[in-house]
VMD Tcl script that builds the backbone (N, CA, C; Angstrom):
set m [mol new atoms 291]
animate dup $m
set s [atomselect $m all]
$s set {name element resname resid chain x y z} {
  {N N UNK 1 A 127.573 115.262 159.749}
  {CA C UNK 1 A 126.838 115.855 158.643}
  {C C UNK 1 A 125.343 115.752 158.931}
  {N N UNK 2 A 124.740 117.002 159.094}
  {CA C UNK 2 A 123.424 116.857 159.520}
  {C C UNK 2 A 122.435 117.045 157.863}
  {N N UNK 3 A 122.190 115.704 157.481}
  {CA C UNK 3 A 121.645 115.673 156.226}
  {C C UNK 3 A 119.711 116.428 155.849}
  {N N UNK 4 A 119.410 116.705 155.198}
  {CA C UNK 4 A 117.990 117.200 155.430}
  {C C UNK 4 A 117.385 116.513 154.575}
  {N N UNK 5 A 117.784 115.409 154.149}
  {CA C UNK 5 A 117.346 114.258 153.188}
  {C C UNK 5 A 116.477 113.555 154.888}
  {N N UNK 6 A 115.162 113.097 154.061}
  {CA C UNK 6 A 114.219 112.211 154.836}
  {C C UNK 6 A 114.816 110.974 154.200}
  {N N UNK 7 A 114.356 109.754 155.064}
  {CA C UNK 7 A 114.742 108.330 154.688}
  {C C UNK 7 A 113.726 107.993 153.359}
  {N N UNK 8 A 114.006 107.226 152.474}
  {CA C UNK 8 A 112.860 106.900 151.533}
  {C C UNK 8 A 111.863 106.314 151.882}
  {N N UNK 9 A 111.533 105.471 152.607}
  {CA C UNK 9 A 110.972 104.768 153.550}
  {C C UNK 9 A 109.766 105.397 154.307}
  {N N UNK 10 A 110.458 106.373 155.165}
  {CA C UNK 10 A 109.100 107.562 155.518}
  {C C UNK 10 A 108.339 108.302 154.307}
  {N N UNK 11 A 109.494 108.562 153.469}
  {CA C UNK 11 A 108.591 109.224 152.310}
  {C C UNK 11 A 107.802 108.666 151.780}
  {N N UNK 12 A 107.909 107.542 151.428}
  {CA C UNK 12 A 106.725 106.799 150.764}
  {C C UNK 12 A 105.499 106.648 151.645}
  {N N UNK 13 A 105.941 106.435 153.290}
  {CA C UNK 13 A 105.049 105.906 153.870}
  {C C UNK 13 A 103.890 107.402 153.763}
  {N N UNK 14 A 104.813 108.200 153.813}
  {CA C UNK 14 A 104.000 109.896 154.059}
  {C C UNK 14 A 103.194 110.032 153.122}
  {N N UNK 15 A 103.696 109.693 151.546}
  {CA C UNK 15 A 103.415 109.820 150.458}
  {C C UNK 15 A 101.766 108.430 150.397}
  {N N UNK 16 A 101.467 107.907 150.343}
  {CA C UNK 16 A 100.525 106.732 151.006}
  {C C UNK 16 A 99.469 107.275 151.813}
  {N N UNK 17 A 100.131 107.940 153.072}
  {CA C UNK 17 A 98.743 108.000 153.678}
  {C C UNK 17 A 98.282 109.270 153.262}
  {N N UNK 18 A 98.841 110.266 152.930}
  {CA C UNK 18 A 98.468 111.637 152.224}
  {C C UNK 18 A 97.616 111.226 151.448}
  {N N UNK 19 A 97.802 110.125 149.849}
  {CA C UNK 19 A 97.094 109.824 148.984}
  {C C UNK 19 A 95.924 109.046 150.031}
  {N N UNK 20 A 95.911 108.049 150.917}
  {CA C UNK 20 A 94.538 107.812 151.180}
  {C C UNK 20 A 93.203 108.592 152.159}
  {N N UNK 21 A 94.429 109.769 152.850}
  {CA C UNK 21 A 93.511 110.993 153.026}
  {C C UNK 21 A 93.083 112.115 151.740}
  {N N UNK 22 A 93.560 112.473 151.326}
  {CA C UNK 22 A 93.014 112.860 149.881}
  {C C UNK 22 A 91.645 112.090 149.275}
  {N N UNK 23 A 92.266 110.480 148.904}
  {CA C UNK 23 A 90.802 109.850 148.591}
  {C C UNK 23 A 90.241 110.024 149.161}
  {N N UNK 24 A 89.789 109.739 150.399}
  {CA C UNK 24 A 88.531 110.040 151.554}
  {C C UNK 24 A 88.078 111.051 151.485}
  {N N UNK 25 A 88.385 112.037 151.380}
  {CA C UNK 25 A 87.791 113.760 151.242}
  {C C UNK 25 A 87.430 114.280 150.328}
  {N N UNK 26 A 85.970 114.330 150.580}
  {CA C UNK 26 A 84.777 115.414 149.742}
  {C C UNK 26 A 85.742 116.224 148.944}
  {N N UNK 27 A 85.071 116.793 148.095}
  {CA C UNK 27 A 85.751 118.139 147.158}
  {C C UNK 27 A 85.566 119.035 147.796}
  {N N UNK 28 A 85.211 119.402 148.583}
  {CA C UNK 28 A 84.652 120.239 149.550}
  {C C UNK 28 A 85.504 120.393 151.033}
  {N N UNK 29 A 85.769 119.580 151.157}
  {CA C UNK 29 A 87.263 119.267 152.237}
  {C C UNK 29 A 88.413 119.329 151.529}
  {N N UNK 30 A 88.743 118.999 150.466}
  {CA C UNK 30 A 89.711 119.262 149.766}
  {C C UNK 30 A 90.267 120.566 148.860}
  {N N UNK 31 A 89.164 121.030 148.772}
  {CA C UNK 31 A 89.134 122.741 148.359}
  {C C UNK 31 A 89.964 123.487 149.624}
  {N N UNK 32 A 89.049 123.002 150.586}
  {CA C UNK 32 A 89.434 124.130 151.923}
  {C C UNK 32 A 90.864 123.579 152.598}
  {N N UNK 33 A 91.358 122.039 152.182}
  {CA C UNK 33 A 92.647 121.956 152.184}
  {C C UNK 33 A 93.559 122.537 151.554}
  {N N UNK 34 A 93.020 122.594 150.365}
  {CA C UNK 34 A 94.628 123.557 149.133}
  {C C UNK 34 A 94.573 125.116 149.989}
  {N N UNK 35 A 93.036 125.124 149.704}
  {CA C UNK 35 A 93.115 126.930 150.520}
  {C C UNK 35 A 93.721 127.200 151.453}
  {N N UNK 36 A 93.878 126.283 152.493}
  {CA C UNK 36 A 94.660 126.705 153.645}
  {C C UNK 36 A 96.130 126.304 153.017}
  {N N UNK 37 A 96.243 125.323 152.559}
  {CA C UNK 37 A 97.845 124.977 152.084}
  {C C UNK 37 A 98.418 126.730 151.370}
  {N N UNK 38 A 97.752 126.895 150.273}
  {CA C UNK 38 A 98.213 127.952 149.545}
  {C C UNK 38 A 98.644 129.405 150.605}
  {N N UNK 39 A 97.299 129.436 152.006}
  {CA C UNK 39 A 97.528 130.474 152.487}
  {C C UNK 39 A 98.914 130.708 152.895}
  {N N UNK 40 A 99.183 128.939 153.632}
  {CA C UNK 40 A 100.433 128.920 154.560}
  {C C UNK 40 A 101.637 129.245 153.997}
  {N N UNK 41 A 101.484 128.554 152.455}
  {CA C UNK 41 A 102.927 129.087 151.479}
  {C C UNK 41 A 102.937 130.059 150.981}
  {N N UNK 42 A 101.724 131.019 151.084}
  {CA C UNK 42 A 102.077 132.780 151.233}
  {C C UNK 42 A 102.539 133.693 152.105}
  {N N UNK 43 A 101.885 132.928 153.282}
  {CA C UNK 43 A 102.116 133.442 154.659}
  {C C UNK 43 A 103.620 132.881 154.650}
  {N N UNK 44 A 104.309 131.710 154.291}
  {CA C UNK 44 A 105.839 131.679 154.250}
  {C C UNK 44 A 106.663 132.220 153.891}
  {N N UNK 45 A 105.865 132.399 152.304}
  {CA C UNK 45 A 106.882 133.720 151.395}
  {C C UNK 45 A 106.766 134.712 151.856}
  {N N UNK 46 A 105.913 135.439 152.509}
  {CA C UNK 46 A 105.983 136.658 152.907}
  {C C UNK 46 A 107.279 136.690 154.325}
  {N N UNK 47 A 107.037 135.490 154.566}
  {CA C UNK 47 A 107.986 135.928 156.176}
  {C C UNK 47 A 109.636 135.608 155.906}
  {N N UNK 48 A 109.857 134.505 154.199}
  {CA C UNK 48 A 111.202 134.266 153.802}
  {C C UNK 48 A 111.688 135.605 153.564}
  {N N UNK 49 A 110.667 136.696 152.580}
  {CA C UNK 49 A 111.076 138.041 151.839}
  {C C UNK 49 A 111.364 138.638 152.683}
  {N N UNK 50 A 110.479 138.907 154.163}
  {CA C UNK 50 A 110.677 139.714 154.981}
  {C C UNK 50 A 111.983 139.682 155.686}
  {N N UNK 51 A 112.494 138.044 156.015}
  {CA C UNK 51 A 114.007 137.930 156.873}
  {C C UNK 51 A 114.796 137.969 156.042}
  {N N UNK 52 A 114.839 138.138 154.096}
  {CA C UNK 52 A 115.684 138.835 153.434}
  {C C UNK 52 A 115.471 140.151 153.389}
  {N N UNK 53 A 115.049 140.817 153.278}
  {CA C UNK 53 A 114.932 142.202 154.047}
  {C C UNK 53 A 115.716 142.207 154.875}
  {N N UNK 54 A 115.614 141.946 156.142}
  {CA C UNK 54 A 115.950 142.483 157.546}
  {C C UNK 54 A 117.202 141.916 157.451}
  {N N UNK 55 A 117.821 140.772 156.883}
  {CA C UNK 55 A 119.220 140.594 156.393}
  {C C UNK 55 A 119.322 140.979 155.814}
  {N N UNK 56 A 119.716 141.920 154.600}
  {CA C UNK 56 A 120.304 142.646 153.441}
  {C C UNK 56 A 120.190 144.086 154.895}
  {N N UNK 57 A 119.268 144.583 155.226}
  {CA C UNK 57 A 119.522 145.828 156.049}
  {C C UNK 57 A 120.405 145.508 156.754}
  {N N UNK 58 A 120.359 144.512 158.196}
  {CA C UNK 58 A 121.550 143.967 159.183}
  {C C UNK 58 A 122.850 144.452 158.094}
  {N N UNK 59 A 123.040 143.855 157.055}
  {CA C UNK 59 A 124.480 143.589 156.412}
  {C C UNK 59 A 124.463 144.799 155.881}
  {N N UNK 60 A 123.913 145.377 155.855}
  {CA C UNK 60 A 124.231 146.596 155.470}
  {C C UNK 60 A 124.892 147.820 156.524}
  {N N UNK 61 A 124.538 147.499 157.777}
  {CA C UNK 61 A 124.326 147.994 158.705}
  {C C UNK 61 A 125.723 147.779 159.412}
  {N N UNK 62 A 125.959 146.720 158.863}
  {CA C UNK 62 A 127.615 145.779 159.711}
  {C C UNK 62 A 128.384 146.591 158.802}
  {N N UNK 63 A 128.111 146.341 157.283}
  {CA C UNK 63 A 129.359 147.171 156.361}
  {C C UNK 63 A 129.683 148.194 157.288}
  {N N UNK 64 A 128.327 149.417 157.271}
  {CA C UNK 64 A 128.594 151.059 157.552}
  {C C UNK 64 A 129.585 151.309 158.591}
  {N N UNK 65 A 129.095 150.043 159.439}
  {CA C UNK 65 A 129.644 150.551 161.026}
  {C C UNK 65 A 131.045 149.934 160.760}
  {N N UNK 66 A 131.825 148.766 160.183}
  {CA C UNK 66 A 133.116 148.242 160.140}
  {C C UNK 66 A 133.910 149.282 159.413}
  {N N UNK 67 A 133.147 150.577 158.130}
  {CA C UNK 67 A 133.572 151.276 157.778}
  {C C UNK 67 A 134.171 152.133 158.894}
  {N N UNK 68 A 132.885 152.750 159.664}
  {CA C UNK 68 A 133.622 153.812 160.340}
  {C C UNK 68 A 134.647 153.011 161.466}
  {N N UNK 69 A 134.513 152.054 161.796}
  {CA C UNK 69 A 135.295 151.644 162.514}
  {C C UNK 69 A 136.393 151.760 162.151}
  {N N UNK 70 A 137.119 151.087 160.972}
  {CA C UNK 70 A 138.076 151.192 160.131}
  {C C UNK 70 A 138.841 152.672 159.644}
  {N N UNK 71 A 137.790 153.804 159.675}
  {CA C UNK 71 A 138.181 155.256 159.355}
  {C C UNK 71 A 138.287 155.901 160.993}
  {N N UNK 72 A 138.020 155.260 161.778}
  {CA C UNK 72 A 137.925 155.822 163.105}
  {C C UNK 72 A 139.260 155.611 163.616}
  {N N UNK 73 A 139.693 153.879 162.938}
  {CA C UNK 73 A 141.036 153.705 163.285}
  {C C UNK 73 A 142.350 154.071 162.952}
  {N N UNK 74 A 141.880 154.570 161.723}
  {CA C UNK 74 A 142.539 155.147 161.026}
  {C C UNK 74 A 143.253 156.374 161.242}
  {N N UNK 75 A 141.975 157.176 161.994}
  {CA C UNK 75 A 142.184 158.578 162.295}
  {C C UNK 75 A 143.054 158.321 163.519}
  {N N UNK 76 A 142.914 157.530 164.245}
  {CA C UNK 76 A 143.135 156.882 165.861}
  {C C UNK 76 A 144.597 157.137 165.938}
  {N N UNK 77 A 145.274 156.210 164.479}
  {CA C UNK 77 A 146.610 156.052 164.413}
  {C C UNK 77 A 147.446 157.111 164.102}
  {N N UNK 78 A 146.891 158.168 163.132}
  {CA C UNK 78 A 147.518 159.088 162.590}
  {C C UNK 78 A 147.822 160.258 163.851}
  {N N UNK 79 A 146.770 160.186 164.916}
  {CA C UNK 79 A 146.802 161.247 166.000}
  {C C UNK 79 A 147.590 160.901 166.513}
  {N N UNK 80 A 147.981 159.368 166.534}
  {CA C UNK 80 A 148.705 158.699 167.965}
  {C C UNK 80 A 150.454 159.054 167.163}
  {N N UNK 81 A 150.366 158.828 165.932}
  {CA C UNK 81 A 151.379 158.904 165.226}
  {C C UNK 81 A 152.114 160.352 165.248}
  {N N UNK 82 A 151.049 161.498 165.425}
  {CA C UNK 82 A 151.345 163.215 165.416}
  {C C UNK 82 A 151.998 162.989 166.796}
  {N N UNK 83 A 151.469 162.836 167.682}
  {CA C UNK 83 A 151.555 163.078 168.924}
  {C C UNK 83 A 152.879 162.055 169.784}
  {N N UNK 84 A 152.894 161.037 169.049}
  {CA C UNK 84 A 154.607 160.513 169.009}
  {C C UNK 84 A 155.723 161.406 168.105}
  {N N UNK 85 A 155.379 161.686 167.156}
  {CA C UNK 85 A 156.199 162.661 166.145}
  {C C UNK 85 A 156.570 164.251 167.306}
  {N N UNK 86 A 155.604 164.813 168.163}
  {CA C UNK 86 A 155.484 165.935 168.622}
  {C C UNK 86 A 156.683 165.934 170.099}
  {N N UNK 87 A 156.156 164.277 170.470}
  {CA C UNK 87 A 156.903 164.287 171.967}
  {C C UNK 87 A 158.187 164.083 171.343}
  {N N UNK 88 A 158.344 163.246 170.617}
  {CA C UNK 88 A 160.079 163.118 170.110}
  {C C UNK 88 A 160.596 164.164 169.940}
  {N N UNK 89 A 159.862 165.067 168.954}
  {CA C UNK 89 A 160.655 166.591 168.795}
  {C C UNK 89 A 161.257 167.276 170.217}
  {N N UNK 90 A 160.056 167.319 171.320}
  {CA C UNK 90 A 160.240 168.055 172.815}
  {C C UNK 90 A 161.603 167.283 173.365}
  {N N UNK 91 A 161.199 166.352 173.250}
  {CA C UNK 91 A 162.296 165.631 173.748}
  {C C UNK 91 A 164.024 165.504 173.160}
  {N N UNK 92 A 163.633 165.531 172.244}
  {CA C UNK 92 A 165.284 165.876 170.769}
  {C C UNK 92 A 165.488 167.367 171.640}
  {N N UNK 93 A 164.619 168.531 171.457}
  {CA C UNK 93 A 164.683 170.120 172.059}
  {C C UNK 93 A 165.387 169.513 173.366}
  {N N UNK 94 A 164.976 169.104 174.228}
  {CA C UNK 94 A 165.178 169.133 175.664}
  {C C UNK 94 A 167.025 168.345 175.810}
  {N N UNK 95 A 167.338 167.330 175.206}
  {CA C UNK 95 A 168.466 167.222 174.854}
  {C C UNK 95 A 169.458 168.066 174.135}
  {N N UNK 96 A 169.270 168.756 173.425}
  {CA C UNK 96 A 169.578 169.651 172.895}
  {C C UNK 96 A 169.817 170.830 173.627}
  {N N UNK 97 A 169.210 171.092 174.240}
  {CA C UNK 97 A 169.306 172.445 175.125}
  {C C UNK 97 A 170.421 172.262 176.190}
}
mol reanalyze $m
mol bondsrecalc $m
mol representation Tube
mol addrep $m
């Protein structure tokens, strides 16, 4: 089980030195920290929305094609099915004769 839980232990420790970098920094360093923070979690959402996009298209893309696959096979069987139906007949004729 590959858990995505951090140990509590690191967290706190993370949680600690974050707060004593925070204290140390001007308002002025800390402005231009959120700013870049905020950019990065836009710049994330934009790239989460985007690979839902491009998954919902992919899956869309798998439906269409398993469709025709499925109607392709379909058709596949019914020809194969005429064309067994056709030789049996020649063949019933040819006994027959």
């Amino acid at each position: 089980d590959f858990s995505t839980q951090e140990n509590p232990r690191v967290t706190e420790a993370r949680e600690k030195a974050l707060e004593e970098v925070i204290t140390n920094m001007s308002l002025e360093e800390l402005q231009h920290t959120l700013a870049g923070s905020y950019r990065k979690n836009r710049e994330l959402e934009k790239t989460i929305e985007k690979k839902d996009g491009e998954a919902s298209f992919l899956s869309k893309v798998l439906d269409e094609t398993a469709k025709r696959y499925r109607e392709s096979s379909d058709k596949y069987k019914q020809e194969i099915g005429q064309l067994k139906a056709a030789a049996e007949a020649e063949a019933q004729k040819a006994l027959d004769a």
